[in-house]
N, C-alpha and C positions, 0 to 999 in steps of 0.2 A: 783418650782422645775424645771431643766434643766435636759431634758431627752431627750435621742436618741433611735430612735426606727430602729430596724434592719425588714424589711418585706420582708420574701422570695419570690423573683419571683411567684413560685408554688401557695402562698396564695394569691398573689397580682391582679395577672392574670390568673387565673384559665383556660380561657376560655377567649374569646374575644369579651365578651359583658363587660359593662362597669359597674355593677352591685357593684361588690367589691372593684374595685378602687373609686367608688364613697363612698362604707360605709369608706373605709379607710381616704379618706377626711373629711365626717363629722365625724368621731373619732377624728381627729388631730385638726382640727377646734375646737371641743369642749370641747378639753384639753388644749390649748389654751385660752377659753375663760374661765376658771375655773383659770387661772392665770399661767398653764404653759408655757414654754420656751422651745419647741420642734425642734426636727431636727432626720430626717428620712432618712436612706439608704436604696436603693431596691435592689432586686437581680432580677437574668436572668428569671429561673424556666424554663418552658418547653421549651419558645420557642430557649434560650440560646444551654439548652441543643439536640436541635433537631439541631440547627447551626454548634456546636461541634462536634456532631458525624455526619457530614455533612463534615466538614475540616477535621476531621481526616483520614476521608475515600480518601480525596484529598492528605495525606500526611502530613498536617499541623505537626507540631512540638507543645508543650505543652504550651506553651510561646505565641503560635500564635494562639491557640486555645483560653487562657486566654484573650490576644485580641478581639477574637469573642463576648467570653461572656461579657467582660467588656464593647461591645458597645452596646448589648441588652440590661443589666443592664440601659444606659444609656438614651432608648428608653424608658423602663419601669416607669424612674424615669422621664421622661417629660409625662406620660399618668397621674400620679399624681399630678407633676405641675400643668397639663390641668384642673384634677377635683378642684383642689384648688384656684385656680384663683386668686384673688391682693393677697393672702396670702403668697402663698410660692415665693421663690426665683425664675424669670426669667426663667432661664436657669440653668440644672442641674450642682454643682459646680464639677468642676473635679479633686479636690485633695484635704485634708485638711485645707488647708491656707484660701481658698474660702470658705466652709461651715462655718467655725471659723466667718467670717469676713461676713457672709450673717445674724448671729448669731447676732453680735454687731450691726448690722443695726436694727435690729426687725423684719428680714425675715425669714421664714419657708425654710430654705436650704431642697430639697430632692435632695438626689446625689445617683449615681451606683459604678459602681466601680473604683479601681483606678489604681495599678498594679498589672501583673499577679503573680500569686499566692498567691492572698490574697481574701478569701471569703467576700461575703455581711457582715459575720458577726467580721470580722477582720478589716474591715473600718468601720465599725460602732461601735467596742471596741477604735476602735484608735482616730477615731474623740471624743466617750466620754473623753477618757483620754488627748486627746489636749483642747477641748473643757470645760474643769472640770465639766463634767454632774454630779447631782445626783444618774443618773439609770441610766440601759441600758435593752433596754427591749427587747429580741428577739423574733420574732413573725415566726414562722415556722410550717410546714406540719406535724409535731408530737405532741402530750398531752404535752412534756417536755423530761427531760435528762430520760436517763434509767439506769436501773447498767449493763445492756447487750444489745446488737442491738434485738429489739423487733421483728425485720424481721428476725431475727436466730433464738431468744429463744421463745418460749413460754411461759417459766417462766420469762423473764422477766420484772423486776420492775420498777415502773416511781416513783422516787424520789420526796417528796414535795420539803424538801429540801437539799440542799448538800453543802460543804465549795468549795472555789476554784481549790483544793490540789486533793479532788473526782473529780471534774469533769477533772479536767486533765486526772488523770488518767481514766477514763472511755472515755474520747475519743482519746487516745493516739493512738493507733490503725487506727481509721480513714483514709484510702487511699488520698490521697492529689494528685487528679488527676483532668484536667479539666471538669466541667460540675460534679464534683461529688457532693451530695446531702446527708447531715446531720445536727441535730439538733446544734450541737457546733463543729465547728474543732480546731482542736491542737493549732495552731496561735492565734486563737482569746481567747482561753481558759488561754491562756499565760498571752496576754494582761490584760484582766480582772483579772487575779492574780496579775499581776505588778500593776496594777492603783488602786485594792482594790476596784473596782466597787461594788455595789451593785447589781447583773443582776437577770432577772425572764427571765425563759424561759417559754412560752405559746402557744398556738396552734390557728395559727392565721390567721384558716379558718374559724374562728370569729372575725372580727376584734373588738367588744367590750374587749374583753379577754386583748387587750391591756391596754386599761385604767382600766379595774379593778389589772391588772399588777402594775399599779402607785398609785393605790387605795390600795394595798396593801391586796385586797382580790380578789386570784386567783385559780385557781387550776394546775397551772402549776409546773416549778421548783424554788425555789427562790435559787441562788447562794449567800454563804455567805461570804464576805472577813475574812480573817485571822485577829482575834482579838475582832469579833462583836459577 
């Protein structure tokens, strides 16, 4: 199976000991050695977002702010390189063409981001859909999708599962601003409706949850395309 794994900054690097990037590697490593064909995008997480609200206070424009983050993304995704070693690709690839093309070699591409206004999780839907993955597995700071922001409601519910159509709609709302923090945003919810993905959203301050994500026994959200 040919999967891309989305890993938010926030789960990736918690903290700045090396503890999680390292289980992150031996997850990928041993999805790998079970006969997958993986390729992983990172995001910023805190320390993106401490840069962003760092430029903004300088002035920075929203564009130049997505800049910032898209270089920490890019920092984050060579501290994985590091733990992975001959495995993954060199150097993190900087735009689809390259990860595709790290893909056909037999390299483990991890890449960051790529242009502004596009979340971790919208180049990691768009590289499955160039890419023709199986899955897409995003791994983030929450249980899964909700029917409400869980940070508002108290009532609300975390979805097992839900079609592409729901989760649109549950994250249509979503502020689209630099440095902002959610389990799916709008762009990337789009994608995964256009390509018919298969996606699990999972909570990937463990990063085993990933691979039981691709094991098909999770407790996360499983996103269903249109027709399945």
């Amino acid at each position: 199976m040919k999967v891309v794994v989305s890993i938010g900054g926030s789960v990736l690097v918690p903290d700045e000991g090396p503890d999680r990037v390292d289980d992150y590697a031996g997850v990928l490593e041993a999805l790998e050695a079970a006969g997958h064909t993986i390729a992983a995008v990172v995001g910023g997480g805190p320390t993106a977002r401490e840069y962003i609200a760092a430029g903004r206070e300088h002035g920075a424009n929203e564009i130049e702010l997505d800049q910032i983050g898209i270089a920490v993304t890019r920092l984050n995704a060579r501290l994985l390189v590091a733990a992975l070693g001959d495995r993954a690709a060199p150097t993190p690839p900087e735009g689809l063409e390259g990860a595709r093309e790290a893909l056909r070699r037999g390299d483990l591409p991890v890449m960051g981001g790529t242009e502004p206004a596009h979340t971790t999780d919208a180049v990691a839907a768009s590289l499955a859909e160039y890419a023709d993955a199986d899955r897409l597995v995003l791994a983030t700071s929450v249980a899964g999708v909700y029917d409400a922001d869980p940070d508002q409601y108290e009532d609300a519910t975390k979805l097992d599962r839900c079609t592409t159509a729901d989760l649109i709609d549950v994250v249509a709302d979503i502020e689209m601003a630099a440095g902002s923090n959610a389990p799916v945003d709008l762009l990337a919810a789009k994608i995964i409706q256009r390509a018919g993905l298969r996606t699990a959203v999972v909570d990937g301050r463990e990063p085993d949850n990933v691979r039981r994500a691709i094991e098909g026994d999770h407790e996360g959200t499983d996103v269903i395309p249109a027709g399945e």
